[in-house]
N, C-alpha and C positions, 0 to 999 in steps of 0.2 A: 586550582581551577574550580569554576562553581560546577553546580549540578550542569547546569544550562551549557557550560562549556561545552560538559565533557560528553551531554549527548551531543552537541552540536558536531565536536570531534569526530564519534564514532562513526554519525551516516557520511561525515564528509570523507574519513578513510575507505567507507566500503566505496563511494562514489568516485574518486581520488583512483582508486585500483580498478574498477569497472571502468575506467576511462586513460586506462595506459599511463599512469602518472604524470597525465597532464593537468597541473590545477588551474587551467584556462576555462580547460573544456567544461570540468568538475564544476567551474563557480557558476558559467551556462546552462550546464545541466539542470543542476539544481534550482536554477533560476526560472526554466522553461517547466521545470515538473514539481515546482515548490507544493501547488495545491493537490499533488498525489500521494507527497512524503505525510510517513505517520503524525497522527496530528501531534506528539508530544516535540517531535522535531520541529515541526512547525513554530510552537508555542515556544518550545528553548531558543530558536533561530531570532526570535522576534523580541524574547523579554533580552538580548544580548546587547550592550552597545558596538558599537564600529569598533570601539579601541579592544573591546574583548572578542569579539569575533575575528579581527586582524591579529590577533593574539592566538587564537585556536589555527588559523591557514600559516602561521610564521613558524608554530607549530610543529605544524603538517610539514612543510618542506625545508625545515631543517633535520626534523629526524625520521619522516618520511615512515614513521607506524605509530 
């Protein structure tokens, strides 16, 4: 995993458990409060492609920490 994953990883699990483990809600969340989140998650979220970011949530809910 690059740097950029594995922050991208960290806020999505604390986001991921703040939202019942639902990663519906999670990816909404995030999406609704993107310009709140630190700005390093920000910048990791964005230098990420679709195939690596779909790699970090495949991640998430297969082994769910």
């Amino acid at each position: 995993m690059t740097n950029d994953q594995i922050t991208f990883r960290k806020y999505l699990l604390q986001i991921f458990v703040d939202q019942r483990h639902d990663i519906i809600s999670s990816l909404v969340w995030i999406s609704n409060h993107y310009y709140r989140l630190p700005y390093h998650f920000q910048s990791a979220y964005r230098a990420l492609s679709v195939d690596e970011r779909n790699a970090v949530i495949r991640e998430v809910l297969m082994n769910g920490d």
